[in-house]
C-alpha positions, -999 to 999 in steps of 0.1 A, spaced: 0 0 0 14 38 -8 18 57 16 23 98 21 33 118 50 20 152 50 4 179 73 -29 183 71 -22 219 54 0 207 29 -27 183 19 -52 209 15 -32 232 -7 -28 203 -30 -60 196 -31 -69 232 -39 -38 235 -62 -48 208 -81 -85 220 -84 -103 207 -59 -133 234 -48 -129 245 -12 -166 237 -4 -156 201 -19 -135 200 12 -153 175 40 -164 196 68 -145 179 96 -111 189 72 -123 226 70 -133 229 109 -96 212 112 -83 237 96 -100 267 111 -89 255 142 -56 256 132 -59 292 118 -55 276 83 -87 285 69 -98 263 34 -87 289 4 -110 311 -7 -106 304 -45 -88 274 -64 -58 292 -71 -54 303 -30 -34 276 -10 -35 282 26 -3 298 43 32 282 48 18 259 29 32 243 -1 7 248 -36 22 221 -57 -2 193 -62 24 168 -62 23 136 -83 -13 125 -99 -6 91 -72 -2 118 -42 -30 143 -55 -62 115 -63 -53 100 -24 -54 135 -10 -85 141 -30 -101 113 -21 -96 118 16 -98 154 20 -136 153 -3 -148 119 17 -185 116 15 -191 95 46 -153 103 67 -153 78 98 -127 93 127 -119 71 156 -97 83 179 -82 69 219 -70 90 237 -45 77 270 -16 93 290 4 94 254 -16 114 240 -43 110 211 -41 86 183 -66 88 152 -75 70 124 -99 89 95 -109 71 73 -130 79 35 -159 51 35 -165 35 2 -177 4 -14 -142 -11 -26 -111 6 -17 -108 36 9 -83 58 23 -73 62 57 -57 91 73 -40 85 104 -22 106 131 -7 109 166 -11 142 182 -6 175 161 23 162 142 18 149 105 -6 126 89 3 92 71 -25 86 41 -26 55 21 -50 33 4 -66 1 18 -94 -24 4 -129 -17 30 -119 -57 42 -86 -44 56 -107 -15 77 -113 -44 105 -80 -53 116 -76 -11 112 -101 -5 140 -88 -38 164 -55 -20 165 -72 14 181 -95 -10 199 -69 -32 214 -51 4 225 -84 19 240 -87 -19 265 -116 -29 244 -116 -67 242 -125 -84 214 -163 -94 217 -196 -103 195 -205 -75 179 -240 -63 196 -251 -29 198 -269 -22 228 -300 2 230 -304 17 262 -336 22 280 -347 57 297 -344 43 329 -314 26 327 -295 61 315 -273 75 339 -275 115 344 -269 147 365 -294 167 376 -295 207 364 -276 212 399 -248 195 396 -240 201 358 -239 236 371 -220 227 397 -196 210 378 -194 239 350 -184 262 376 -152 238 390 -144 235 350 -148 271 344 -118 277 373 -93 249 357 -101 222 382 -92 186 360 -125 171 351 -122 137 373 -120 163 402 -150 183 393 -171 155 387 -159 133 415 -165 164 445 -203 161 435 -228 156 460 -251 125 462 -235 112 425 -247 75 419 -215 54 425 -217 41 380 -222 73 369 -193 88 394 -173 56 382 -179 71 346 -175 106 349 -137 103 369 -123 76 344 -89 76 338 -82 52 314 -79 54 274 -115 72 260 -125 59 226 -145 84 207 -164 75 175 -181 95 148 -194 96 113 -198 129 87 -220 128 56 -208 149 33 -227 162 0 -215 188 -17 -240 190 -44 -264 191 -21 -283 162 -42 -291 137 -10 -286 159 19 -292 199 23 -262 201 50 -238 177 66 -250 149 91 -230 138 122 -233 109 146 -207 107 174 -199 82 204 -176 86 235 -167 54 256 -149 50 284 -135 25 307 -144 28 348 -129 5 377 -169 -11 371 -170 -17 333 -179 3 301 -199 32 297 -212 53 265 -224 85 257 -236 102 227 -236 140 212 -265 158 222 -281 194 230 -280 185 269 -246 200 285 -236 167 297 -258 142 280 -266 105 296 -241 79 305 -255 43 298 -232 12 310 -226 -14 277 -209 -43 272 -174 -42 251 -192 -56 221 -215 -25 222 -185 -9 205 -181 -35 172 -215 -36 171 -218 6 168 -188 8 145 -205 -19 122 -236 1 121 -221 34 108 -195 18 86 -225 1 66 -243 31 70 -213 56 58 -204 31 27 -243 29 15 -242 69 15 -206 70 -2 -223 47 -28 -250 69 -38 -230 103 -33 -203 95 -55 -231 75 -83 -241 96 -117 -260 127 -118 -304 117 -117 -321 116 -148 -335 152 -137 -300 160 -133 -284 153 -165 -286 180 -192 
């Protein structure tokens, strides 16, 4: 498999240099980018700054394509005492690309057939303490969810808002059930899961769609917790094969979009 080391704003200006349209760029790239005060160009001539404009081979220019304009862009990422390790990978039917990184420093992209994404994921799995398990996604019931009430998310905003670390916030609460205190002062490795759909041409979807996932390992087992519009949103315990079973989920999801996204124009499209 070829590989390519490059930053993340050298891979832009490629793509751009090589005539790629900004808003082609995936959305979790751009916000990378932003963040990084590197914003996407502005026009396809425009690379970002410091950053090199030459599009490089057509080899190194159609992988950074491909991954920089994924339509379905899968990012897992554990995160222990070494730091942060990712893996991003561009979801289609066949062959994919994979991006992955450790920390801030550069990112290694190659190319991988969709059966070699397994074995991808057991390695970040195997990092996080996840053991290998049947794959069964769990669905939580109301009752069984874990949560804080109003009073002591606003407790535990205020400790966060003076720099007090996170396991200390949440651990000084006041009458906190024992899993959900277990939870919320974890220490070990955090996996955290999400999927982007991405559609430029606006032809399936009007605007990007996200699902994300955060596990975490207590001294009492697993626990999982999912984006929301609640500050803190609820913490349900799982089982480790909650995790394969999630991944699977969004993987078949993110290759079935890929699949239509990147298909022909409609009939009502064509001219």
């Amino acid at each position: 498999m070829s590989q390519l080391q490059v930053t993340l704003e050298e891979a832009a200006a490629r793509a751009v240099a090589g005539g790629v349209p900004p808003e082609d760029l995936h959305p979790v790239y751009r916000a990378l980018l932003d963040r990084r005060g590197e914003h996407a160009p502005a026009s396809p001539g425009t690379a970002p700054s410091g950053a090199s404009a030459g599009a490089g081979s057509p080899g190194e220019l159609a992988l950074i394509t491909a991954q920089l304009t994924a339509r379905a862009l899968l990012v897992l990422a554990v995160t222990d005492h070494e730091g942060t390790r990712r893996l991003r990978v561009a979801l289609a039917p066949q062959r994919i690309t994979l991006e992955q990184s450790h920390g801030a420093g550069p990112v290694l992209l190659g190319h991988a057939a969709l059966e070699a994404l397994p074995e991808r994921i057991t390695a970040l799995l195997d990092r996080a303490g996840i053991a290998p398990s049947v794959p069964r996604q769990e669905v939580g019931r109301e009752e069984e969810a874990l949560r804080l009430t109003d009073e002591q998310v606003a407790s535990a905003r205020e400790s966060l808002a003076r720099g007090v670390a996170p396991e200390v916030a949440f651990g000084s609460l006041d009458d906190l059930p024992v899993p959900l205190r277990d939870a919320l002062t974890a220490r070990r490795p955090r996996l955290a899961a999400s999927l982007t759909l991405h559609d430029p041409r606006h032809r399936a979807l009007a605007g990007p769609v996200s699902w994300s996932r955060l596990w975490v390992r207590g001294e009492q087992g697993l626990y999982r917790t999912d984006a929301s519009d609640a500050p803190l949103g609820p913490v349900l315990p799982v089982g480790d094969g909650d995790v394969a079973g999630s991944l699977l989920a969004v993987i078949e999801e993110g290759v079935r979009f890929a699949a239509a996204a990147t298909a022909g124009p409609t009939s009502g499209e064509r001219r």
